[in-house]
ZAPAFI-18074 format. One record per residue (C-alpha): residue number from 0; residue in one letter; x, z negated, y negated. Coordinates in nm, 2 decimals, padded with zeros to 4 digits. Example, Ala and Ser with C-alpha at 12.3 -4.5 7.8 and 13.67 -1.06 7.14 Angstrom:
2
   n res      X      Z      Y
   0   A  01.23 -00.78  00.45
   1   S  01.37 -00.71  00.11
END
This chain:
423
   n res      X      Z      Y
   0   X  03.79  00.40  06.51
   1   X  03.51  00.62  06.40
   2   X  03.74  00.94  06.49
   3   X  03.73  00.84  06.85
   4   X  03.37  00.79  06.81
   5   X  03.27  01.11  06.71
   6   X  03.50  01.29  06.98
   7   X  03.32  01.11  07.23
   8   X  02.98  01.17  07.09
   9   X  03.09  01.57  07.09
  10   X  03.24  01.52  07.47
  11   X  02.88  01.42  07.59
  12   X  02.73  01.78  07.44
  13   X  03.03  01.97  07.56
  14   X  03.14  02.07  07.22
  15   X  03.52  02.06  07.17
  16   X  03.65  01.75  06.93
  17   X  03.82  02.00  06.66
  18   X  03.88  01.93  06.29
  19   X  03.62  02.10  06.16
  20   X  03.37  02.00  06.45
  21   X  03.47  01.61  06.31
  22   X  03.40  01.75  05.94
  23   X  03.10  01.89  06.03
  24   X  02.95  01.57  06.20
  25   X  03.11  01.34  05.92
  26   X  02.89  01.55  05.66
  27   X  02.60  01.57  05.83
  28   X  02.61  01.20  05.90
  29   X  02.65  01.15  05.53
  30   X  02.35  01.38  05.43
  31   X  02.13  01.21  05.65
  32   X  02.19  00.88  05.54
  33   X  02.14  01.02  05.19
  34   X  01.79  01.16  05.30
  35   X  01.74  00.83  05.46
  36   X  01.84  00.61  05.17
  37   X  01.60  00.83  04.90
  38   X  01.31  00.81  05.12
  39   X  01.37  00.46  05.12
  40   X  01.42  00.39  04.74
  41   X  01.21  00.65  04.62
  42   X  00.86  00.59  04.85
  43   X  00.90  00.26  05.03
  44   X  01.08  00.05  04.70
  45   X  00.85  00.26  04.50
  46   X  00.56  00.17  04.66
  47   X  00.60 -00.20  04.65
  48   X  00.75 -00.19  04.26
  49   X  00.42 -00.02  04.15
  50   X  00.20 -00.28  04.33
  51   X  00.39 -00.54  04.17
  52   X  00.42 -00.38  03.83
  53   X  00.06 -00.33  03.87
  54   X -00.07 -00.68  03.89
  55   X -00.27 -00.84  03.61
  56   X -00.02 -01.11  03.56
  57   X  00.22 -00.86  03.49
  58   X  00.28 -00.72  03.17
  59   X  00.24 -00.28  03.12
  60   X  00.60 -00.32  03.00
  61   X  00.74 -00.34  03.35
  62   X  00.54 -00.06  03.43
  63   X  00.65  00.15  03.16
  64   X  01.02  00.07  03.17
  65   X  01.03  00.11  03.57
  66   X  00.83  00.41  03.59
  67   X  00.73  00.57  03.25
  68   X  01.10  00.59  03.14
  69   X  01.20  00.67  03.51
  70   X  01.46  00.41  03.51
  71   X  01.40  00.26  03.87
  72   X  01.44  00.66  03.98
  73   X  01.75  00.69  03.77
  74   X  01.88  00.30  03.90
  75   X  01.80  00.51  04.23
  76   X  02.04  00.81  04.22
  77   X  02.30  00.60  04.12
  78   X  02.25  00.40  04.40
  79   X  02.24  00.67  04.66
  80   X  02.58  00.83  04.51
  81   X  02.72  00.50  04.57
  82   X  02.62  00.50  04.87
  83   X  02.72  00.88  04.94
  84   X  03.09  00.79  04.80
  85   X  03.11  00.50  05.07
  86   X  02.99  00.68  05.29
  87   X  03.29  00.97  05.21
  88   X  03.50  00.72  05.19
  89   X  03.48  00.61  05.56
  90   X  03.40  00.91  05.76
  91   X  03.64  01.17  05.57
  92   X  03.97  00.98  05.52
  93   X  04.10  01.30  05.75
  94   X  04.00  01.54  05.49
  95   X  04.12  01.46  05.12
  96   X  04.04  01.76  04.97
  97   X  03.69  01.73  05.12
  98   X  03.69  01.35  04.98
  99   X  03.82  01.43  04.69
 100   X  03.52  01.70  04.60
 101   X  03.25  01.46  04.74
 102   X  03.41  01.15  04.51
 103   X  03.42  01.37  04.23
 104   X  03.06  01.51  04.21
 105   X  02.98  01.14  04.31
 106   X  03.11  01.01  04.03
 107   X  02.97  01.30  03.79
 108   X  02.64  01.24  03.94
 109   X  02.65  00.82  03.85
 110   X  02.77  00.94  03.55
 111   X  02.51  01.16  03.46
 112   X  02.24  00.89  03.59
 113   X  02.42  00.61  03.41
 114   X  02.38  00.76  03.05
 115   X  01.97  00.85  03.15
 116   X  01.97  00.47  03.26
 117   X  02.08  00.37  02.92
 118   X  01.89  00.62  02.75
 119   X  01.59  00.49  02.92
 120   X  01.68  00.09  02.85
 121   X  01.70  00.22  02.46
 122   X  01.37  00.35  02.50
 123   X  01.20  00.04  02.64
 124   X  01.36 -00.13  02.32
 125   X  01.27  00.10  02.12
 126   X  00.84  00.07  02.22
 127   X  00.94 -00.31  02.24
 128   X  01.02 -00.31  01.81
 129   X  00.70 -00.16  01.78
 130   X  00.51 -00.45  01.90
 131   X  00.74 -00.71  01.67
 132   X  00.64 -00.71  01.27
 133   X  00.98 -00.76  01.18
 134   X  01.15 -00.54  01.44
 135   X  00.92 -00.28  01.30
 136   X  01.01 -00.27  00.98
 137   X  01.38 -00.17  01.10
 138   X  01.47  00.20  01.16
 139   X  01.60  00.13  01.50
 140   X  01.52  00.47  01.62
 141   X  01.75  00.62  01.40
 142   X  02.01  00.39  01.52
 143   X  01.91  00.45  01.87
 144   X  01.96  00.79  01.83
 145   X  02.25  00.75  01.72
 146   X  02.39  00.53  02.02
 147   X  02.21  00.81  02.22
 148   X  02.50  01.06  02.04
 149   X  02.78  00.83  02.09
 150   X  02.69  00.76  02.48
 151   X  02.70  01.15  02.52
 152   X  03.03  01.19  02.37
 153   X  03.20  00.92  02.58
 154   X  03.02  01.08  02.90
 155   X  03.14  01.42  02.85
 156   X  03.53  01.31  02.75
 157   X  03.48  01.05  03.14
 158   X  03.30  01.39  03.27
 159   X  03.62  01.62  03.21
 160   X  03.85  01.34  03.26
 161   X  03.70  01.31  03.61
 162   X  03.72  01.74  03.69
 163   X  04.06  01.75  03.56
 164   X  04.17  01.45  03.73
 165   X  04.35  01.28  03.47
 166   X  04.29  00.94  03.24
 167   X  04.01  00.92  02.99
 168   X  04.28  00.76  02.74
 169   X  04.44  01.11  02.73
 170   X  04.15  01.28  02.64
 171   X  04.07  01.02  02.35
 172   X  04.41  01.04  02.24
 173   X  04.39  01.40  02.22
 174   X  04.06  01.36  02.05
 175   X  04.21  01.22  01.71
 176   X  04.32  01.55  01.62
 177   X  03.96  01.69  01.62
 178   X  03.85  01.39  01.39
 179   X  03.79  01.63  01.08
 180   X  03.67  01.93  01.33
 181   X  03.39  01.65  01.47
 182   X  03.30  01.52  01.15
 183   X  03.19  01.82  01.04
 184   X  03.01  01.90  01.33
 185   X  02.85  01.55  01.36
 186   X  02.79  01.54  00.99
 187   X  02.43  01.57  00.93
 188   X  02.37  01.28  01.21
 189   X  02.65  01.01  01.08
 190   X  02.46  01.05  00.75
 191   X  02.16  01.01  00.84
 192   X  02.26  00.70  01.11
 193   X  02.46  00.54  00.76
 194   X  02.18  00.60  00.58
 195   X  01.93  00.48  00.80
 196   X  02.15  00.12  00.85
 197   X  02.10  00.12  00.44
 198   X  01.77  00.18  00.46
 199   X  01.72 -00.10  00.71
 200   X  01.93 -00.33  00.52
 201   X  01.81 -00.30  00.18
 202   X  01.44 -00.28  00.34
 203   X  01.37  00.02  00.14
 204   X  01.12  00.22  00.38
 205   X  00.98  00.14  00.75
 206   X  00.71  00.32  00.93
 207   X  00.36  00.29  00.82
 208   X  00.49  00.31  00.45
 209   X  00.35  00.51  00.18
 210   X  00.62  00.75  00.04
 211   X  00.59  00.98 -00.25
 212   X  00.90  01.20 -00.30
 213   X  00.80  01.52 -00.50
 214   X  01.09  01.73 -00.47
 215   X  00.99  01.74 -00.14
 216   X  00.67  01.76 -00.17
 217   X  00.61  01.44  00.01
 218   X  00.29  01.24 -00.07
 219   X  00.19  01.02  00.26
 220   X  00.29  00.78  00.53
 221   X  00.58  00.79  00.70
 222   X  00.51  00.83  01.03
 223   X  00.88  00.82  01.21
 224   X  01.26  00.76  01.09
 225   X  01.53  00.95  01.32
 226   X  01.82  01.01  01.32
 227   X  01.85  01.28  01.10
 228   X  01.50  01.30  00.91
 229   X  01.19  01.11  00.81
 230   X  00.88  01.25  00.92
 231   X  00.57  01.17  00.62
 232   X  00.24  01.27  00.69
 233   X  00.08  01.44  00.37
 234   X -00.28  01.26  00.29
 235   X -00.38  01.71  00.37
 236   X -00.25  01.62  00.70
 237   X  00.04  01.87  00.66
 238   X  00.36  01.71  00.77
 239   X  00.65  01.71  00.54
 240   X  01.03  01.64  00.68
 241   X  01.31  01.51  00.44
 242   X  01.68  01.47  00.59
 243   X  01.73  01.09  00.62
 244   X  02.07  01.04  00.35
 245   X  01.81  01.20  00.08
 246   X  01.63  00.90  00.07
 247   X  01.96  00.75 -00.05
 248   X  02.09  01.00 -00.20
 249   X  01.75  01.04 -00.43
 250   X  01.48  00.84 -00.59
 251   X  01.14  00.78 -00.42
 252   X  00.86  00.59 -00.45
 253   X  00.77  00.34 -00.21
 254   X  00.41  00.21 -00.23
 255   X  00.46 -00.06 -00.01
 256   X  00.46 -00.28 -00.28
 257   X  00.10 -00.17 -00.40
 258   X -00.06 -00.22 -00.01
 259   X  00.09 -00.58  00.04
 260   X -00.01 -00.70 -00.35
 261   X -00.39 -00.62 -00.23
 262   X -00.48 -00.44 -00.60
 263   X -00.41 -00.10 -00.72
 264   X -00.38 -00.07 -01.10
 265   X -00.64  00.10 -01.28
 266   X -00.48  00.25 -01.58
 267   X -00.70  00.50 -01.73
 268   X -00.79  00.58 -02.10
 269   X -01.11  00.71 -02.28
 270   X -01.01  00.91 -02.65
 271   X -01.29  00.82 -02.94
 272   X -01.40  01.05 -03.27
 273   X -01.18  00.88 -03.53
 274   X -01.48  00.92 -03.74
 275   X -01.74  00.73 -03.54
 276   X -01.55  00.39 -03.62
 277   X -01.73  00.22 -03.86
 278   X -01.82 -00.15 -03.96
 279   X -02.13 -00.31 -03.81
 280   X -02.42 -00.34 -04.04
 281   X -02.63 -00.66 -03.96
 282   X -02.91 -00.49 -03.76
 283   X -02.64 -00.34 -03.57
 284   X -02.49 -00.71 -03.48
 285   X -02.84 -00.83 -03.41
 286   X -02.88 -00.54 -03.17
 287   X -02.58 -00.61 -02.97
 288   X -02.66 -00.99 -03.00
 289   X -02.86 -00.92 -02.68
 290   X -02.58 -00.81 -02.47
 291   X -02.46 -01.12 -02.21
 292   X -02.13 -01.00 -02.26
 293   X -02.15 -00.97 -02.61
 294   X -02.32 -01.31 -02.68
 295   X -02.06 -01.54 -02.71
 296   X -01.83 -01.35 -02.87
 297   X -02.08 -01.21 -03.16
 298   X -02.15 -01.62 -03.25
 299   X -01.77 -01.70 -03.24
 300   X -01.59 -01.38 -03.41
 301   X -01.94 -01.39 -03.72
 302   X -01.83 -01.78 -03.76
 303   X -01.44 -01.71 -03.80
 304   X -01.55 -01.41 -04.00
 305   X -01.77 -01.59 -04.20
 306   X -01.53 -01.92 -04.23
 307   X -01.28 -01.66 -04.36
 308   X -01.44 -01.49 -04.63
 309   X -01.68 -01.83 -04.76
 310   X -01.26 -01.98 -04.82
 311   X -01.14 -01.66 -04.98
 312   X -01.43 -01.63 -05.20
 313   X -01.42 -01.28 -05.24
 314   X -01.67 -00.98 -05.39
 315   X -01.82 -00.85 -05.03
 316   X -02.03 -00.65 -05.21
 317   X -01.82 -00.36 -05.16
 318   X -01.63 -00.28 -04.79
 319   X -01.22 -00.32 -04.90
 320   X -01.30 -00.67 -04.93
 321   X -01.35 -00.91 -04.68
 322   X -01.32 -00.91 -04.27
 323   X -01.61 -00.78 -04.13
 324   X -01.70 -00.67 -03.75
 325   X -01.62 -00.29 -03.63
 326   X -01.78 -00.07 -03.39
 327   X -01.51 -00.04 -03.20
 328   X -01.35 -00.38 -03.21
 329   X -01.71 -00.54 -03.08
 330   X -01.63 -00.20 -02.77
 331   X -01.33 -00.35 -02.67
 332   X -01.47 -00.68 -02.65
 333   X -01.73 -00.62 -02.48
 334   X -01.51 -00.38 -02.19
 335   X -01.31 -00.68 -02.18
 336   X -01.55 -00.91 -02.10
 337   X -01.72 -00.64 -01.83
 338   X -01.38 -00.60 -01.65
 339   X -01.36 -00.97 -01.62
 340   X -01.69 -01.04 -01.47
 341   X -01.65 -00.70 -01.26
 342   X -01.70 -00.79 -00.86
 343   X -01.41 -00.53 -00.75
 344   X -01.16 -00.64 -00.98
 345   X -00.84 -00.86 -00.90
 346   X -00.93 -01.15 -01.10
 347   X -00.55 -01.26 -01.04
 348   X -00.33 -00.99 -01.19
 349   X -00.30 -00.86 -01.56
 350   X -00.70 -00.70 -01.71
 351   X -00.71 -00.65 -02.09
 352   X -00.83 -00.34 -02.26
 353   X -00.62 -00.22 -02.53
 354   X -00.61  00.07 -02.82
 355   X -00.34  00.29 -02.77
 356   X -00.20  00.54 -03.10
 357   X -00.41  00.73 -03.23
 358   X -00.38  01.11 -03.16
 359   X -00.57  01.46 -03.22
 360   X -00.77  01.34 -02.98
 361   X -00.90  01.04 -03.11
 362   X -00.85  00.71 -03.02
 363   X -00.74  00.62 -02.60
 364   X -00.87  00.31 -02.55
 365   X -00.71  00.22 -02.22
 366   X -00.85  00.00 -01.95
 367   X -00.57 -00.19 -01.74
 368   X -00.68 -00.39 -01.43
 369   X -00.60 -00.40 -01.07
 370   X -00.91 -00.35 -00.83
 371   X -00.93 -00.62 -00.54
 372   X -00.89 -00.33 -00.25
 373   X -00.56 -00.12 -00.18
 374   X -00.78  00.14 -00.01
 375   X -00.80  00.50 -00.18
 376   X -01.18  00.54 -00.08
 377   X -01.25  00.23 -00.23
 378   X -01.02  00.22 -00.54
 379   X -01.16  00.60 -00.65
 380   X -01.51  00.46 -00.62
 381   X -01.49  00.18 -00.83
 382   X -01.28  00.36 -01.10
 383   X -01.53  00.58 -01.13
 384   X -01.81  00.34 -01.10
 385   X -01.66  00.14 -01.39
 386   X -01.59  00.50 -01.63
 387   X -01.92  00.61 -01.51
 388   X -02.05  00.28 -01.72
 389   X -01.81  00.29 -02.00
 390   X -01.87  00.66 -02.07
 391   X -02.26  00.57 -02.11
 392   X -02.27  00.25 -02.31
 393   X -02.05  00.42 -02.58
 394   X -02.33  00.56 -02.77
 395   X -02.41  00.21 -02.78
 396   X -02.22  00.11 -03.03
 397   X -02.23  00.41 -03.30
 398   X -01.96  00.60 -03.10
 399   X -01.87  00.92 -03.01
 400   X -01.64  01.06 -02.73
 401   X -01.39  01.31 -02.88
 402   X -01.41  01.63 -02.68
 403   X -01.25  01.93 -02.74
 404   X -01.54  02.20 -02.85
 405   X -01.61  02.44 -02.59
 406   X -01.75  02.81 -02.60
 407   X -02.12  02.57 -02.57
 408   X -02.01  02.44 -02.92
 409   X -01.94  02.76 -03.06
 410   X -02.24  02.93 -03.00
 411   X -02.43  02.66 -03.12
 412   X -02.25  02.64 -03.49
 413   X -02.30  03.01 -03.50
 414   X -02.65  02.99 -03.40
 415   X -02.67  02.73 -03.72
 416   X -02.51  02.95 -03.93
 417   X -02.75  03.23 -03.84
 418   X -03.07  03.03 -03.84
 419   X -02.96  02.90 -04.21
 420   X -02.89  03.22 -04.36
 421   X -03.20  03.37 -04.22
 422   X -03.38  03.12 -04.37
END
């Protein structure tokens, strides 16, 4: 038996075989086999693992999940307090207390390791999603989070069941009486973990989506989902955090929709003087007859108009009688026609150009289209590009931009005034 053993080993130095001489030797035996064991696991395993890991044929997730997320050293602790408790279990069946203390932090310490191993296999999950569009799309860090809070829990109730030596059923039992003290505590987290499961099942928002939320003053991409809040990235590179159950809790706006369509709507409106419409005269009509865009639809709109009046055989020598052409008509025609044969323009979703109520401030006459790019850069410069072209072509057609007079205006009638009375 290993007793005998050990009294013979302390017989041959001339050191008397007492109890605590036999504890002394059992521990020491047991440490050095611990320091033996790590060196082993933590430089020679090591060694070979990261050699392996490192090959070409071998993909950086090994790597990462062995060594970046420390769960071959944390697979290694729990393997040395296995072997410690073995160990302990052998050499010190003499001394219970003494094996009772060494099982006990053993068990703490696979404890404690276990829960980092799992934390660490969640982790390697989690950078896994990342590479898989659809997996991506789910809030699983949220929900990983909150497996994270859950495996804590359970580890601390094992953790005290373990120091006061009784069964973990006990302590649950005893835990259904803190239910309302612990959902309270844990409030803000099973929210946002219930929220971020609706999220994820109504596909509502994912990372990488544009989010504008203004009472929070959230106007960007979301850049992470957790547990408890959603991380957006302002488009001033200010971060802005909103607690996850808001997003359920409130409306948002979600441009997802926008990026995958491939257009973004153009909806913009310039406001003409009421009192620059008028009807074309025929020099007028001639004059635009030269316009490509206006070609076709001059001959076609002067042969209906023409067909029209020539069967109503009506008095055109005054204006109230008769259908004639307008200014402003022939001006949405012709933005109609320019939007259509406009290069950065989705030629597959909704374009017209339309007259909108009149107002004090003249006539809008919106343009609606969707440009053929989602990106901001891009969309702002062809809006502009395409108002840069209507604001200067209005003239054009006898028309006039209503603009509210400014201080310019005013010094110029009173200048008028001046100039006439002098005069």
């Amino acid at each position: 038996m290993w007793v005998d053993t050990i009294t013979q080993w302390l017989e041959a130095l001339s050191i008397a075989p007492t109890a605590m001489t036999h504890l002394i030797v059992a521990v020491g035996l047991i440490a050095i086999i611990a320091i033996f064991t790590h060196l082993i696991l933590h430089r020679l395993f090591r060694s070979v693992l990261e050699k392996f890991a490192g090959e070409k044929n071998t993909q950086r997730v090994l790597r990462r999940a062995l060594f970046d997320k420390n769960l071959f050293k944390h697979l290694s602790f729990i393997i040395q307090a296995l072997i410690i408790q073995a160990q302990a279990q052998h050499w010190l069946l003499d001394n219970p207390t003494v094996l009772m203390l060494i099982n006990s932090v053993a068990q703490l310490w696979i404890l404690l390791f276990s829960v980092l191993v799992f934390f660490a296999l969640l982790d390697v999950l989690l950078e896994l999603s990342y590479r898989s569009r659809v997996m991506k799309e789910l809030p699983l860090r949220g929900i990983f989070q909150g497996l994270k809070l859950t495996a804590v829990i359970l580890a601390i109730v094992l953790a005290i069941s373990i120091m006061v030596g009784k069964s973990p059923v006990i302590l649950f039992s005893g835990l259904g009486a803190m239910t309302a003290v612990l959902l309270l505590v844990f409030k803000d987290p099973l929210m946002g973990l219930v929220a971020g499961i609706q999220l994820s099942a109504n596909k509502m928002l994912s990372v990488g989506d544009w989010l504008e939320m203004n009472r929070y003053g959230a106007d960007g991409a979301v850049i992470d989902i957790n547990l408890t809040t959603v991380k957006v990235q302002n488009w001033d590179n200010t971060i802005t955090t909103i607690p996850t159950y808001a997003l359920i809790s409130d409306s948002f706006k979600n441009w997802r929709g926008m990026q995958e369509s491939g257009g973004r709507r153009i909806m913009r409106s310039i406001h003409i003087d009421v009192s620059s419409v008028h009807f074309l005269s025929q020099e007028e009509i001639e004059r635009l007859h030269k316009a490509n865009l206006l070609t076709d639809y001059l001959a076609q709109r002067q042969n209906e108009i023409e067909a029209y009046n020539e069967q109503s055989d009506l008095d055109l020598s005054i204006p109230l009688n008769g259908r004639r052409l307008t200014n402003l008509g022939t001006f949405r025609a012709y933005l109609n026609n320019f939007i259509r044969n406009h290069p950065k323009i989705h030629h597959q979703m909704i374009m017209m150009v339309r007259q909108l109520e009149p107002t004090s401030d003249g006539i809008p006459i919106q343009i609606y289209a969707f440009t053929n790019t989602t990106g901001w850069v891009e969309y702002e410069a062809i809006q502009a590009d395409i108002f840069d072209h209507v604001i200067a072509i209005v003239p054009e057609f006898g028309l006039r931009l209503h603009q509210t007079p400014t201080s310019y205006d005013v010094r110029q009638i009173k200048l008028n005034i001046n100039e006439t009375a002098s005069s």
